[in-house]
N, C-alpha and C positions, 0 to 999 in steps of 0.2 A: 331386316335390321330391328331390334332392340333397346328401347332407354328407359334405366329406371329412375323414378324421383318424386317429389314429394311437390303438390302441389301447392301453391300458395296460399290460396282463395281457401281451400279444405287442410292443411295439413295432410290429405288421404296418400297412401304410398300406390304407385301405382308405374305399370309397366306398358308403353308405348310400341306399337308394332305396325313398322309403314311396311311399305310395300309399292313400286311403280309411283312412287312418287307421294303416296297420300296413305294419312292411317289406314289404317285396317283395323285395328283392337287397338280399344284402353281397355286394360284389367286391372283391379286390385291386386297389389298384393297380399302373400299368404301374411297371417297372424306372425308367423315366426322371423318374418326379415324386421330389420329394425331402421329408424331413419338414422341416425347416428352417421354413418356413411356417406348417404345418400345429397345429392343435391336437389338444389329446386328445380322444379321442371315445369316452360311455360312454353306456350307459343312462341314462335320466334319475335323477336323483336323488330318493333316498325320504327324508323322515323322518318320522317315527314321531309325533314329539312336539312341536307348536305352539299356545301358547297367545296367541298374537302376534306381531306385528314392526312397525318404522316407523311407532308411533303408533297402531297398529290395532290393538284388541282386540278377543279371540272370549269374552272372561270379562268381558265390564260390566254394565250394568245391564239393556243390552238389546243382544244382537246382531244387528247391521245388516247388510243385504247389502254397503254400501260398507266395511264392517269387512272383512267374508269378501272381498270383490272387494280390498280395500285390502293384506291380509295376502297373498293369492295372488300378485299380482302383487309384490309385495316379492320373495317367493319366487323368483319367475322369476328375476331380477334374481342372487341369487344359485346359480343353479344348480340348483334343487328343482324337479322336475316332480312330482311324488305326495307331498302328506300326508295324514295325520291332523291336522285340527285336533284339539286337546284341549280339551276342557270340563270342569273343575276343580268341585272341593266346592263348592256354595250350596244356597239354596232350591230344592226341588222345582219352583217356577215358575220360577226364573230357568234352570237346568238346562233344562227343557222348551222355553224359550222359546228357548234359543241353539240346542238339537234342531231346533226346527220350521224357522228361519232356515236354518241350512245344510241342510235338507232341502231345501226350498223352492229354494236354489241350484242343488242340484245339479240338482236336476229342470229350473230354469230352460234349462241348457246356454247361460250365457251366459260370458261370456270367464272365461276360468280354472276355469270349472265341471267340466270333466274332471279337472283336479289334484287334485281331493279323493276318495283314496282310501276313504274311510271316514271312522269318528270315534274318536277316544279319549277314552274316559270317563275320567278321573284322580278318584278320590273318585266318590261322598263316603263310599264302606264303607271309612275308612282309620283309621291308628291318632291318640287324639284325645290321646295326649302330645306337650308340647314336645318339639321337633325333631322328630323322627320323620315328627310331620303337617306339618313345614314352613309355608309361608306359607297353607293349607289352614286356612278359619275354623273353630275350633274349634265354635261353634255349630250348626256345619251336619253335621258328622262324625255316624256314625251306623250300623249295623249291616245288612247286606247284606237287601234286601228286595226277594223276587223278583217281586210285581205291581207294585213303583215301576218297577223296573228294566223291565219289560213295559209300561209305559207309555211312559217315557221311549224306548226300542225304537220303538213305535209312532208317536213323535213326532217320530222321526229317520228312519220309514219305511224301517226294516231297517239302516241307517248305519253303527253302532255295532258296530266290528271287534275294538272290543279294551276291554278294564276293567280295569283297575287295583286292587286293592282288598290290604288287611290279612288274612293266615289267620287271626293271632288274633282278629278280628269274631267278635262269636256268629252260626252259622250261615253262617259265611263258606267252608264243606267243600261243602256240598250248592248253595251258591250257584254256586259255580264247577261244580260236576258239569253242574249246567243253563247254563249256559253255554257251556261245552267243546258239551256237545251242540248247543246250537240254532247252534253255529256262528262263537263268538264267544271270540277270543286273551284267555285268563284272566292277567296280569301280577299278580306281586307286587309291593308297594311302600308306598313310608310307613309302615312296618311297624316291629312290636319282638317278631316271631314265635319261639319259639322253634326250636332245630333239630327238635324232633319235629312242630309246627305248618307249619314248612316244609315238612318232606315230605308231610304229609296232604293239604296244595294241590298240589305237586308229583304224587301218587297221583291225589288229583281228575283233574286236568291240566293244572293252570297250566304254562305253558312258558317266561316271561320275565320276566325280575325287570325294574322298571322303572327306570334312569339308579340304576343298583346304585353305591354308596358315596354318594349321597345320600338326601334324606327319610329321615334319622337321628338319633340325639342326636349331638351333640358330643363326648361322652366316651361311650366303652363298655366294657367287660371286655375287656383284650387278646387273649382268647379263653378259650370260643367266644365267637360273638358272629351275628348274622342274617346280617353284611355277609359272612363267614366261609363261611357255611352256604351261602348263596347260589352264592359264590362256586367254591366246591369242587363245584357241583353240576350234572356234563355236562350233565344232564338239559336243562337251562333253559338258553334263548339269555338275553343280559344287553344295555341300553340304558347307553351312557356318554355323559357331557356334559363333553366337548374343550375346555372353555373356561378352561383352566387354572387356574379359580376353585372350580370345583365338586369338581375332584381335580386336587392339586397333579401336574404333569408325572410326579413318581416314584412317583405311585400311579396315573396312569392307566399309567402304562406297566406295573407292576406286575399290575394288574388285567387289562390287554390280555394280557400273556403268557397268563395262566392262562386265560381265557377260551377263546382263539385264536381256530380257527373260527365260535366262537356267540358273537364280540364286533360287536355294533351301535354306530353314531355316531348320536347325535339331537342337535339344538340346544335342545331345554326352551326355544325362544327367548317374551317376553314382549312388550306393545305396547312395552316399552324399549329394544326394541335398535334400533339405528342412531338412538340419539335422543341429545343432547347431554348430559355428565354435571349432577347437579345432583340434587335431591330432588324426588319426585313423589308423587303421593295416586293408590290404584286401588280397585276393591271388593276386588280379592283381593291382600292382603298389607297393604293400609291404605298409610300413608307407608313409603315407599321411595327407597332413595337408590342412584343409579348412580354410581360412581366414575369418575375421570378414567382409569383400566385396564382399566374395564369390567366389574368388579364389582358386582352389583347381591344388595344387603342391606336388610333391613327397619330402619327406624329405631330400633325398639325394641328391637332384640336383633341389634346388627351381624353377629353370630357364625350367624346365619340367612338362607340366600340366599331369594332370592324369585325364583328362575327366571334364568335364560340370557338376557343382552344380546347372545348371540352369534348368529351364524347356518351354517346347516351349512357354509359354504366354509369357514370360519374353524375350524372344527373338522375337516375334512376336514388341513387346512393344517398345525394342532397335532400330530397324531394322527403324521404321518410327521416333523416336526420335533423332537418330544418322545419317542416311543415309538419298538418296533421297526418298526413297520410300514413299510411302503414302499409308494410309491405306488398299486400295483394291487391290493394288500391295502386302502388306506384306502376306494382305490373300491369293493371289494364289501362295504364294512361300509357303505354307504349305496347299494348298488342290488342286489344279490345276495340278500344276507343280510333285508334288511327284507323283500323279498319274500317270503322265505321263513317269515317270520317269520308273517306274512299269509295264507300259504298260497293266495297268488299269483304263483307264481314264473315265470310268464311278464313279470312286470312288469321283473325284471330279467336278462334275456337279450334280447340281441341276434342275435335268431335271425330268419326269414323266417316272419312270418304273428303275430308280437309284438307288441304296443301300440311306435309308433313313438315312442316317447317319448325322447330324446335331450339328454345335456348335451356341451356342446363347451366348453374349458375350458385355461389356458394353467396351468402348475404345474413349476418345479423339482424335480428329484429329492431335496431336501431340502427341500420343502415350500413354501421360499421364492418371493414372486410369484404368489402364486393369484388368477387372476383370470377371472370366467366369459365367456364371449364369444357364448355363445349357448345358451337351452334351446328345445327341443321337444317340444310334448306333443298326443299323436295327430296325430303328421302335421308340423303346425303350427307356425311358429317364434314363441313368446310372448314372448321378449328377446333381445334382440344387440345388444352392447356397439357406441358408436358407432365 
């Protein structure tokens, strides 16, 4: 198989040749083809963080393969070859039970089952105050326990790349230590840690504060303050959510400066996105209401989001329209950089003997116009636009 297109980072025109699943040749093209035509051509797109999209939920009461198949393919559609679904605070069974489902997927190797890089646990070791813990049921919150967490592990048959969890949890220092070891990305978040609690995870190993300027209160101390600590802190790559809802344009730009190279794009997207505005009932966050701008808040405390209506293009799109970034910067905060983050950094080069994973993609240098035209994942072309 064959794709040609113009790379970001270079403008260079150039022609891709997988084979069995992984490149084979990147060549130049000749003098005489011109980009005019041509689309951009990147590695396939990562995110980090999905706990849904178009209807399809991975956090109900039970997750189903046509959820997992439902949400994957959404995906394609916009540009994403590699996630993390994320599986959010509830019950031990219900948790276990969405484990065992995308386990059972991936193993299936049925369409879209290579997309799933892993899993992201979000909760339930997170902080159990308003805001902080977000649309995360209070109920279920609870403090870092490391035979659940080895179970749940077992249930996802190794899956489980990344955790999410609070430093201030009791026992939430040594949880992480075991973690970092057996091989699993320790993220902060939903947190109200303080600066000296932060660096104790940060010492453990945590490496990434998770979609950092949310799962907070509303009001905090002008400083210091967690978002602050975080912030100012090379150590830790950081997760942002482009959706101009979650951080107003002059704070994610703000936030991107500082970050620079250890700034990630994720969508947080929910089964709400690409769904019509209007109010809706879920397990996680109760009645929820999507705005006609794509806001999506919980009914009983509008001033709290319940997750991203948005999806990575559209945040790819914001990120160079709102901030500094520029195009080839936006793209390696969603294929570069996640991988890295993963500590699979072949996932994001485009190099000879790589997972042929591929987005083709049309985008304005001011952001304007993004629209996917084709993803590929191992090899494989799973969407192109008609």
């Amino acid at each position: 198989m064959l794709w040609r297109g113009k790379l970001p980072h270079t403008g260079a025109l150039v022609e891709i040749e997988a084979l069995d699943g992984r490149i084979a040749d990147v060549r130049p093209l000749g003098q005489h083809e011109t980009s005019a035509k041509l689309p951009w051509i990147s590695c396939g797109w990562i995110d980090l963080q999905v706990n849904g999209f178009g209807g399809y939920d991975l956090n109900g009461t039970v997750t189903s393969r046509s959820d997992i198949e439902g949400v994957t393919l959404a995906l394609h559609r916009r540009g994403v070859a590699s996630y993390l679904p994320t599986v959010i605070t509830g019950s031990y069974d219900r948790m276990r039970q969405a484990f065992t489902a995308l386990s059972q997927y991936v193993q299936s190797r049925h369409l879209g089952s290579a997309s799933i890089a892993g899993i992201h646990m979000e909760g339930p070791y997170l902080s159990g105050e308003d805001g902080s813990r977000g649309a995360h049921p209070r109920e279920y919150v609870r403090n870092p326990d490391w035979d659940e967490f080895q179970r749940l592990q077992d249930a996802a048959d190794g899956l489980i790349r990344m955790v999410t969890l609070a430093p201030e949890r009791e026992g939430a220092v040594p949880f992480i230590e075991k973690l970092v070891k057996s091989g699993v990305v320790a993220a902060i978040g939903h947190t109200m840690a303080t600066g000296e609690q932060i660096e104790q995870a940060v010492q453990a190993g945590a490496t990434v504060s998770t979609h950092l300027g949310n799962g907070s209160q509303p009001i905090l101390p002008r400083h210091p303050n967690y978002i602050w600590h975080q912030l100012a802190d090379d150590r830790l790559w950081a997760t942002f959510i482009p959706d101009t809802h979650h951080l107003a344009p002059s704070v994610l730009k703000a936030m991107l400066r500082a970050k620079r190279e250890k700034a990630v794009l994720v969508s947080d997207a929910v089964m709400f996105g690409g769904m019509a505005p209007g109010q809706y009932s879920s397990l996680i966050g109760g009645a929820v209401e999507l705005t006609v701008d794509g806001r999506l808040h919980t009914v009983e405390n509008p001033a709290i989001l319940a997750g991203s209506a948005s999806s990575l293009d559209v945040g790819v799109a914001n990120a160079i329209r709102y901030t500094d970034m520029m195009l080839a910067e936006a793209i390696s905060a969603v294929t570069s950089r996640p991988a890295m983050v993963l500590n699979v950094p072949q996932l994001g080069e485009l190099d000879i003997g790589r997972p042929a994973n591929l987005t083709l993609f049309d985008c304005h240098a001011d952001g304007t116009n993004m629209s996917v035209r084709e993803t590929v994942v191992a090899g494989e072309t799973v969407y192109r636009s008609v």
